[in-house]
C-alpha positions in Angstrom: -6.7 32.1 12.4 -2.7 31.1 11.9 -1.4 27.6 13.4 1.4 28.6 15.6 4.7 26.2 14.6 5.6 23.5 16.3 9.4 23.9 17.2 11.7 20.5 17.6 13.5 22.7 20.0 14.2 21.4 23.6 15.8 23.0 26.4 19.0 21.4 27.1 20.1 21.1 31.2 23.5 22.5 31.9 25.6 19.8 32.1 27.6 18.2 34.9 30.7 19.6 36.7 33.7 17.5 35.0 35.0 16.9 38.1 31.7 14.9 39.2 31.9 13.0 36.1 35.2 12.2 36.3 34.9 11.0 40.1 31.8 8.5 38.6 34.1 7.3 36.5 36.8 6.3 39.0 34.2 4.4 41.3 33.2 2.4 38.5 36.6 1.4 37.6 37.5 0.6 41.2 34.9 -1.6 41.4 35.9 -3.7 38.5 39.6 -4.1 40.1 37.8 -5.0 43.2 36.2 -7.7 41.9 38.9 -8.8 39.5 41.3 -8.5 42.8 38.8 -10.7 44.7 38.7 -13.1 42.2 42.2 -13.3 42.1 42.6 -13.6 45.8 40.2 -16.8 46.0 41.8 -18.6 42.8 45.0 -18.0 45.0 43.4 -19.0 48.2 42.4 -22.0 46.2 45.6 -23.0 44.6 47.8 -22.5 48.0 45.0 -24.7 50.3 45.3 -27.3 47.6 49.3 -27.3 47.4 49.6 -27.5 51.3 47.1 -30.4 51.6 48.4 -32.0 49.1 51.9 -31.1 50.2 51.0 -31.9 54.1 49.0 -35.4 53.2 50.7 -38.8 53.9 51.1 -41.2 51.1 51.5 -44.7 51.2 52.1 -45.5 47.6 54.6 -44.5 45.1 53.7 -44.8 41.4 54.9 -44.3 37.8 54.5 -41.5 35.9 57.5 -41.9 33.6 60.7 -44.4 32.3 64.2 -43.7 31.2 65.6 -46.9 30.9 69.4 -47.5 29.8 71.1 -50.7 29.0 74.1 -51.0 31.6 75.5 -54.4 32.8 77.8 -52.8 35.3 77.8 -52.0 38.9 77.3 -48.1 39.3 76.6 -45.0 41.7 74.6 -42.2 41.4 74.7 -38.3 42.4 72.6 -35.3 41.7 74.3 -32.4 40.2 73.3 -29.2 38.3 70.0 -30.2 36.4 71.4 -33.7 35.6 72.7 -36.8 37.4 76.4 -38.2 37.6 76.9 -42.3 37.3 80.3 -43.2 38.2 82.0 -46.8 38.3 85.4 -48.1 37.9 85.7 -47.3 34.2 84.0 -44.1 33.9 82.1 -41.1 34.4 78.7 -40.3 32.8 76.9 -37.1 32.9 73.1 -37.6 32.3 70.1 -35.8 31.9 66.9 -36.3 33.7 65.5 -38.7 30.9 68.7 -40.5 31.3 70.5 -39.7 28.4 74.3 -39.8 27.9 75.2 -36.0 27.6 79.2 -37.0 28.0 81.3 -39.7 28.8 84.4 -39.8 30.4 86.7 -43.2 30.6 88.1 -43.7 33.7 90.5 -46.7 35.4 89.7 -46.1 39.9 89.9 -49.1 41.7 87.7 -47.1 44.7 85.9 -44.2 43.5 84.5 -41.7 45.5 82.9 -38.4 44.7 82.9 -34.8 46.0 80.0 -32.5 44.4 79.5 -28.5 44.7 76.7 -26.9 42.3 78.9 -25.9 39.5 81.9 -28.4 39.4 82.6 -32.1 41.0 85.8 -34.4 41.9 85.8 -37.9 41.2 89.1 -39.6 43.3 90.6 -42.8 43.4 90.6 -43.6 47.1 93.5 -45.1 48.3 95.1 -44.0 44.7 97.2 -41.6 43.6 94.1 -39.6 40.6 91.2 -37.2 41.1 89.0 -36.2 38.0 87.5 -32.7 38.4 84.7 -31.7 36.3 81.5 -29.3 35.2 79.0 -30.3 34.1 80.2 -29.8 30.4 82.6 -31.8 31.5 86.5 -33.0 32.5 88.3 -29.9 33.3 91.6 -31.4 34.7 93.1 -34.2 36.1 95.5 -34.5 38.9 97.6 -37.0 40.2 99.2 -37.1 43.5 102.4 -38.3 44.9 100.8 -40.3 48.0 97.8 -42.5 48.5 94.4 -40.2 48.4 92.5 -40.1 51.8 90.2 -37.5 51.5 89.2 -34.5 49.2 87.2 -31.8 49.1 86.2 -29.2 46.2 85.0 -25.6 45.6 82.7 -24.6 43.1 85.6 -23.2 40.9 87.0 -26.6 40.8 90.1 -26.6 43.4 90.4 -29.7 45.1 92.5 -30.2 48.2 92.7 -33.4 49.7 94.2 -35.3 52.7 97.6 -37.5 51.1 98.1 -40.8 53.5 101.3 -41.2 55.5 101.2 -42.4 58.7 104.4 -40.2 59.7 103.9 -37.1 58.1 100.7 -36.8 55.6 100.0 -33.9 53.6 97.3 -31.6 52.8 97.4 -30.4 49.0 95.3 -27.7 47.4 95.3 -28.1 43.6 93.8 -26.1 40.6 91.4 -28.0 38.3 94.3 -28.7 36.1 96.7 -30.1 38.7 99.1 -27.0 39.4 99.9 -27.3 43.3 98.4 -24.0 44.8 99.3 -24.5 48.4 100.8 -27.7 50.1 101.5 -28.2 54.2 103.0 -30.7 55.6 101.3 -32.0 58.8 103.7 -32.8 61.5 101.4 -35.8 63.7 103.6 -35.0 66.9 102.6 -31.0 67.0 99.4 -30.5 64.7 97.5 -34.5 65.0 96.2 -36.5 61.7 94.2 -34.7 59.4 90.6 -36.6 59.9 88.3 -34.5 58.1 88.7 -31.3 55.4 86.3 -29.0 53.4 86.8 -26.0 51.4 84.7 -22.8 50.8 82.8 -22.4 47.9 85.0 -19.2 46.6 87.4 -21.6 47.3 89.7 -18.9 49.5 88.9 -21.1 53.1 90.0 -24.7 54.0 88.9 -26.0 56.9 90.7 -28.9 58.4 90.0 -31.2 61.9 93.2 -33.1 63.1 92.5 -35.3 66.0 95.8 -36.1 68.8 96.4 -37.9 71.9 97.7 -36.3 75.0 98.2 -38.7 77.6 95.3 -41.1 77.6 93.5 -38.3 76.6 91.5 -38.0 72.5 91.6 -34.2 71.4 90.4 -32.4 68.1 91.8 -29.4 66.9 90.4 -27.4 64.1 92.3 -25.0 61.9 91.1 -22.7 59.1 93.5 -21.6 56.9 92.7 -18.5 54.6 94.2 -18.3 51.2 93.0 -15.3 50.5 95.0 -11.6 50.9 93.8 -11.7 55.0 95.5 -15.3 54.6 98.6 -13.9 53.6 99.3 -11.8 57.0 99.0 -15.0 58.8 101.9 -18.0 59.7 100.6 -20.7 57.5 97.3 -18.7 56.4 96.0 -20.3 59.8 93.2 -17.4 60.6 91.4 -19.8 63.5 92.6 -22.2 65.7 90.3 -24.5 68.2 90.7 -27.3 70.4 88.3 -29.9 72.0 88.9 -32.2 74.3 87.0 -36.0 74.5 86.0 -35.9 71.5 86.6 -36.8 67.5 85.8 -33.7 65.2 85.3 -35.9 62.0 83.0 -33.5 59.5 83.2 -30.1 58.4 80.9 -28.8 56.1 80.3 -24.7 54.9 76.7 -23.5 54.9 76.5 -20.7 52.1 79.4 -17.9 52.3 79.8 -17.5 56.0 78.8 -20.4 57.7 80.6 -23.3 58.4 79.4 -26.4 60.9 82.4 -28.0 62.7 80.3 -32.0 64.1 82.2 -34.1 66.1 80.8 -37.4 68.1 78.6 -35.6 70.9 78.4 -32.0 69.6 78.4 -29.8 66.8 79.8 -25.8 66.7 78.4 -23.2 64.7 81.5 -20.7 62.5 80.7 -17.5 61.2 83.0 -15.4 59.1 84.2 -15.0 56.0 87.3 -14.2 56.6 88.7 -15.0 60.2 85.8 -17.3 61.6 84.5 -16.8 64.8 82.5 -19.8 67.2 78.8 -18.2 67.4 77.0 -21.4 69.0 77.9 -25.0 69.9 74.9 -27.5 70.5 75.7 -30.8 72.6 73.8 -33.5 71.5 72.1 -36.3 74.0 72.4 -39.2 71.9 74.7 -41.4 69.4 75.4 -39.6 66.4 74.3 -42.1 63.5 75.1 -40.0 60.6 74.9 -36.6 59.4 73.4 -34.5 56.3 72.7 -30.7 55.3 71.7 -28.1 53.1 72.3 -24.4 53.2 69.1 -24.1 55.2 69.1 -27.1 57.7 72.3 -29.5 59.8 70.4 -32.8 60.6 71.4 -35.7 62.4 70.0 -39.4 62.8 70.4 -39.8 66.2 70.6 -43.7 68.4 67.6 -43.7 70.8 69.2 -44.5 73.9 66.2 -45.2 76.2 63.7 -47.3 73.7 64.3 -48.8 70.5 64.8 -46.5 66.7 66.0 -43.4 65.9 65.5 -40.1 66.2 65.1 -37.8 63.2 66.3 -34.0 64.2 66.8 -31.1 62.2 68.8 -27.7 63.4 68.2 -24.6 61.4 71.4 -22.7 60.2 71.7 -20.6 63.6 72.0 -23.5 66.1 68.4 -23.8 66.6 66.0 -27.2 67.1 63.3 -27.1 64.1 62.3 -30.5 64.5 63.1 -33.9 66.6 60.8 -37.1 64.9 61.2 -40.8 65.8 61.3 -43.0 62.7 61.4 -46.7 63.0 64.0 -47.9 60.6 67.8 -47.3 60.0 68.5 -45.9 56.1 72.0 -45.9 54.7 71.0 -43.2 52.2 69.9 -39.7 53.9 70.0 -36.2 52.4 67.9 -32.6 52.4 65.9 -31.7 49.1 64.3 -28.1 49.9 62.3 -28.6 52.8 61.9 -32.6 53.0 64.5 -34.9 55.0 64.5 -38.0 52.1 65.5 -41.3 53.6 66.3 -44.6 51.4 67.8 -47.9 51.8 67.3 -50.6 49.0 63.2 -50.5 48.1 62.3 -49.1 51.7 62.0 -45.0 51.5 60.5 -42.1 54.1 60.0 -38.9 53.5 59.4 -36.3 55.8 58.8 -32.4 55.7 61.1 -30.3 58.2 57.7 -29.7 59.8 57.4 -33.0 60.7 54.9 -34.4 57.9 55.5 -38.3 57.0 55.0 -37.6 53.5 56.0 -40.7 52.7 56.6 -44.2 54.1 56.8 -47.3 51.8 58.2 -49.8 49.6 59.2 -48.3 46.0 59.3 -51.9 44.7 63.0 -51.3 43.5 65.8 -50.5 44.7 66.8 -47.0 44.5 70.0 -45.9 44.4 69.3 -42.2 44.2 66.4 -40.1 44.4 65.4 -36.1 44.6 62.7 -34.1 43.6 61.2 -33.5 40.3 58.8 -30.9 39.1 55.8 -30.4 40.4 54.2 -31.5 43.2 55.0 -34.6 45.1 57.1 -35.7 42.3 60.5 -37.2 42.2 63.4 -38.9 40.3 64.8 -41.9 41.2 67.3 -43.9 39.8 68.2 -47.8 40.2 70.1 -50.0 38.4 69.2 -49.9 34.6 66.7 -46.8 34.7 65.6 -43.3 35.5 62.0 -42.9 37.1 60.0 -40.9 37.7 57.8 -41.4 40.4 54.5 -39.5 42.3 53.2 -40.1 45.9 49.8 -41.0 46.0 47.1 -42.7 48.4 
């Protein structure tokens, strides 16, 4: 009888709808984004919770992660522009960089230097003299010299200076370019207008802003003017676009916050400007206590206030629209104050505080130098600071 043959045959299933298989193939790739997405998420969650405790910690000691030293017998100060720093003395100006080499060097002969920085350009002046230097930071772009003693200046980020010329009778107020041409020049009549007391310029340089204080009667007044040099300027007497008076009361800073925003302080008060080209008052604050000195940034108007009641000071930061962020008491008086990003940095010889504009003591200590400039460096809780013969840089830790 005959084998039947085996057959390798088999009988295939039909094979799935490519709709179903495509579907299948989604979910498995969706899962592997969700769990690479997760894993990105917690490495994030990681990194920020360790930046804001380390950022929100208090330190009480400052160490050394790195040394720029430079060998200078001379008396100098310091001041942070662009990604460098500026020493100026008597016989010169340096530009350095932040390991505290000598990019440029510019000889100078200033009996009283004083200095007037925006981000792309700075004035160096003779105060009391008759030169200002203006330069970028690849350095001098012009030099001007004026006719009568230099009181005051003030500088755009283009590099035009005006600046406040001393006469007791009849000073003037002189806007230059960089390379010394006279762009605009008003006399100040004393008897009419006041004494010019305090000046700053916009950074498109197109707005001056100028406080003249008077007498009327027994009585002190300010009166602030903006002047517009710009084509709305032009329609104007004088390019005065703004004019505002305050009685009982010295007006002595100005200072413009970004392209629209100017803060007006005087010796119990402050007043908020907004306008680019006729500014208008939008909010002025009263303050409760002795103005000790003033600072800002683009973001924040502080003020060290006199505590009236107990002994210290207060700490108090506005933000840009008039309103109260932060009010600290700190125990100490600082000569040196200024706003680097969000922290309110404080110096005065080796003694240093800084505080968040939450209202973090980051820091409070002796440096173990004396510092005669300071600001933050990459990374975190890092920071340059200069004294006399070399560039640090320094880290908070505990």
């Amino acid at each position: 009888m005959a084998q039947k043959k085996k057959t390798s045959f088999k009988i295939l299933t039909a094979p799935e709808d490519l709709s179903e298989i495509k579907h299948k193939i989604r979910k498995v790739r969706l899962a592997k984004i969700r769990r690479v997405l997760t894993l990105l998420i917690l490495i994030s969650l990681a990194v920020c919770g360790t930046y804001l405790l380390l950022d929100n910690q208090t330190y009480a000691r400052a160490r050394t992660a790195a040394e720029y030293p430079i060998d200078i017998s001379d008396t100098s100060s310091y001041a942070q522009f662009a990604d460098g720093i500026v020493r100026y003395n008597r016989d010169g100006v340096v530009f350095l960089n932040r390991k505290n080499e000598e990019q440029w060097i510019q000889p100078t002969q200033l009996q009283n230097p004083t200095i007037c920085v925006k981000d792309n350009a700075f004035a160096v002046a003779d105060n009391g003299g008759n030169s200002i230097l203006v330069f970028t930071r690849e350095g001098l772009k012009g030099e001007i010299e004026t006719t009568l003693p230099i009181e005051k200046i003030a500088i755009s980020d283009q590099g035009i200076v005006s600046a406040i010329l001393r006469n007791e009778n009849s000073p003037q107020i002189i806007s230059y370019d960089a390379t010394g041409n006279i762009l605009v020049e008003q006399q100040v009549t004393v008897s009419t207008t006041g004494y010019p007391v305090a000046l700053e310029m916009s950074d498109d340089g197109n707005m001056l802003a100028v406080s003249y204080l008077y007498t009327e009667g027994t009585a002190i007044k300010s009166r602030v003017i903006y002047y517009n040099f710009g084509e709305t300027g032009q329609e104007r007497t004088d390019n005065i676009v703004m004019s505002e008076e305050y009685d009982n009361t010295v007006m002595a800073e100005i200072f413009f916050m970004g392209d629209d925003r100017s803060i007006v302080v005087g010796d119990d008060r402050f007043v908020i400007y907004r306008g680019k080209e006729v500014p208008e008052k939008q909010k002025e604050i009263t303050l409760d206590q002795e103005i000790q000195s003033v600072f800002h940034s683009d973001r924040y108007i502080g003020f060290i206030l006199l505590n009236q009641e107990k002994s210290g000071y207060e700490l108090r930061l506005y933000s840009r629209l008039g309103e109260q962020v932060l009010s600290r008491e700190i125990s100490g008086k600082y000569s040196n104050v200024k706003i680097d990003g969000s922290e309110v940095i404080m110096f005065d010889g080796s003694r240093c505080c800084i505080i968040t504009a939450s209202g973090i003591v980051k820091f409070e200590g002796d440096l173990n130098v004396e510092a005669l400039e300071i600001f933050q460096a990459p990374g975190i809780n890092r920071y340059y600071m200069m004294s006399v013969d070399e560039l640090r840089v320094i880290y908070l830790t505990k």
